[in-house]
N, C-alpha and C positions, 0 to 999 in steps of 0.2 A: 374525474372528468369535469364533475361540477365549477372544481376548482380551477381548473387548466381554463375554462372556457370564460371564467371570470375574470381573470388574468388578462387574458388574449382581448377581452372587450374592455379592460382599462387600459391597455397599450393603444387598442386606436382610437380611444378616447383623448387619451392623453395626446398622441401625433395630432388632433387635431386642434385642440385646446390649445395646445401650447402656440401650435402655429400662429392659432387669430388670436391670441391672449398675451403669449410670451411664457417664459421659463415659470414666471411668477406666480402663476395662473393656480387658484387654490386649490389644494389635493382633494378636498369636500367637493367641489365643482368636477375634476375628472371623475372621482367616483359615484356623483351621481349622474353623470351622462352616460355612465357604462351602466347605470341601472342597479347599482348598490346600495345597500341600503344602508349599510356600514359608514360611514366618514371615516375609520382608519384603514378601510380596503386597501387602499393605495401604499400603508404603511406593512400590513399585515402579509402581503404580496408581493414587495420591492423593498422594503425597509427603509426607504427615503426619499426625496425628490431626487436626491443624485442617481438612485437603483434605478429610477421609474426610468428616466428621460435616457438611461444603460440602454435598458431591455428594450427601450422603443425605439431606439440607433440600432440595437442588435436584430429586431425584428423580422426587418428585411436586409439585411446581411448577405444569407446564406444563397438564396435567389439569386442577385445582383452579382455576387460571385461568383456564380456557376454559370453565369450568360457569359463575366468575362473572362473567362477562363478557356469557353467555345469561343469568342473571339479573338484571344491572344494563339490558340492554336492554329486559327484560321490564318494570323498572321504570320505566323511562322511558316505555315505550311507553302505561303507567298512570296516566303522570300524579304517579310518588312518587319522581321523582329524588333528592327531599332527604327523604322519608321516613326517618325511624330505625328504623323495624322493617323497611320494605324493604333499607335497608343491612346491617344487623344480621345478616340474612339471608343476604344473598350473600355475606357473610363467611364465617357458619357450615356453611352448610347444604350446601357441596359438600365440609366437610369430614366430616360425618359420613356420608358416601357415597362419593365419589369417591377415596378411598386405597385401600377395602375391596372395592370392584369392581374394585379390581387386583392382589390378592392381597394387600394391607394386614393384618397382625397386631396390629403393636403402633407402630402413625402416632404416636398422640396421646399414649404413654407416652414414645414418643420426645422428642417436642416439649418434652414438661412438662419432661424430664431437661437441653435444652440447649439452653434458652428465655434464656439470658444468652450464650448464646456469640453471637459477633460474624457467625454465616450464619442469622440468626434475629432479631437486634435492628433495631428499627425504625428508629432513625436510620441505621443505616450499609446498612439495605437498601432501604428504599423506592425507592431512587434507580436500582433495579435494571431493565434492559429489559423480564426476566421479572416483576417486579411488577404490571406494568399498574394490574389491575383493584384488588388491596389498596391501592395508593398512589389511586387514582381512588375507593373506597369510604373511604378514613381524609379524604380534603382533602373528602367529602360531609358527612360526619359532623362533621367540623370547622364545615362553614358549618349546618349544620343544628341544630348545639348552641349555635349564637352566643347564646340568652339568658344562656347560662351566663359568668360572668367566665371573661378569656382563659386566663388561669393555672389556675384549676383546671379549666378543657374541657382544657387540652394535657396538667393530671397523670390524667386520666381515660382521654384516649387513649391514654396511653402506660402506662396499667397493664392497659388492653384484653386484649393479646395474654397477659400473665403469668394472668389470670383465665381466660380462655380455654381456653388448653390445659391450665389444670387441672379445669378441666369435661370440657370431653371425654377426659382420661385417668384423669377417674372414671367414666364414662361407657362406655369400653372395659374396666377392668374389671369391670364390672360385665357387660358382656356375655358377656366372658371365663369368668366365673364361671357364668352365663346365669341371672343375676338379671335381665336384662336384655334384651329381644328386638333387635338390630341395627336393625332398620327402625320402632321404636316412637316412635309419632308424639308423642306426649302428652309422653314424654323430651324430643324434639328442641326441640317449641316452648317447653317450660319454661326449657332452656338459651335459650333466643331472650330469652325473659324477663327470666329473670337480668341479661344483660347489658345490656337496653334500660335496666333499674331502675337496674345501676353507673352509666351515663353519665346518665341523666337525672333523678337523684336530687335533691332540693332542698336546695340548699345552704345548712347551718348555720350561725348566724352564725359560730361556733369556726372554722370552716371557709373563709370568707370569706379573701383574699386582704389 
């Protein structure tokens, strides 16, 4: 137990360090804000800086995808399986709640900070068990963008996630700041917005494939 709990206190060390510091941020510094006394904790519990920055992508996972997963049913049950705003949604919308009902600080500063690393990139993750619902909402959006030529719907999807978390970790600081109310609804569906505009934007001729 000792160990699980040690563990769990360098992961939201780490989610947060990384966010204000960056990827780079020294593993001696995560594991002494989690209260270790060890400098190879970090090593001895994730085997690397690649393992650590896994487990703390992985951390809240499992949450996030159980909200949307009650949201993609709710759409279906509506009738807006291939809806884009209904997709759009069960994307966002358990992210700007579902980290922070678990004691979540800095989720989405994190994300924006290490949104290239390879436990965060869409090709080498979607194919994950724990994906479920993100790989079941991106191949909706996929058929549901079909007006759009192939090539630019797949460059659209796949700059999704990079837009994204830089919404929402303007987003958090700003609440941080408390310019911002947490549960501010008029926020949330503006970001819904945003993003429906990036993928369904009418494409230029410049633009054209």
């Amino acid at each position: 137990m000792a160990s699980a709990d040690a563990r769990e206190r360098i992961i939201v060390a780490a989610e947060r360090l990384i966010a204000e510091h960056g990827v780079e941020v020294p593993l001696r510094d995560i594991a002494t804000a989690a209260g270790q006394r060890n400098n190879s904790a970090v090593q001895y519990h994730f085997g690397s800086r690649d393992g650590l920055i896994d487990a703390v992508a992985e951390y809240r996972i499992a949450d996030l995808e159980q909200h949307r997963l009650e949201l993609l049913t709710e759409s279906e049950a509506a009738g807006e399986t291939h809806d884009v705003r209904a997709l759009v949604s069960a994307l966002v919308v358990p992210m700007l709640t579902v980290p922070y009902e678990h004691g979540a600080t800095h989720y989405a500063r994190f994300l924006e900070q290490v949104r290239t690393h390879p436990a965060l990139a869409a090709d080498s993750n979607l194919g994950r068990a724990g994906r479920a619902a993100v790989r079941l909402i991106i191949m909706r959006l996929d058929r549901a963008l079909r007006d759009l030529p192939p090539e630019i719907r797949r460059r659209r999807l796949r700059v999704l996630p990079t837009v994204l978390f830089a919404l929402l970790a303007d987003r958090e600081r700003a609440v941080c700041a408390d310019d911002l109310p947490r549960d501010d609804p008029q926020s949330a569906a503006e970001l819904v917005d945003l993003l429906i505009g990036l993928l369904t934007a009418p494409v230029s001729t410049a633009a054209s494939p």
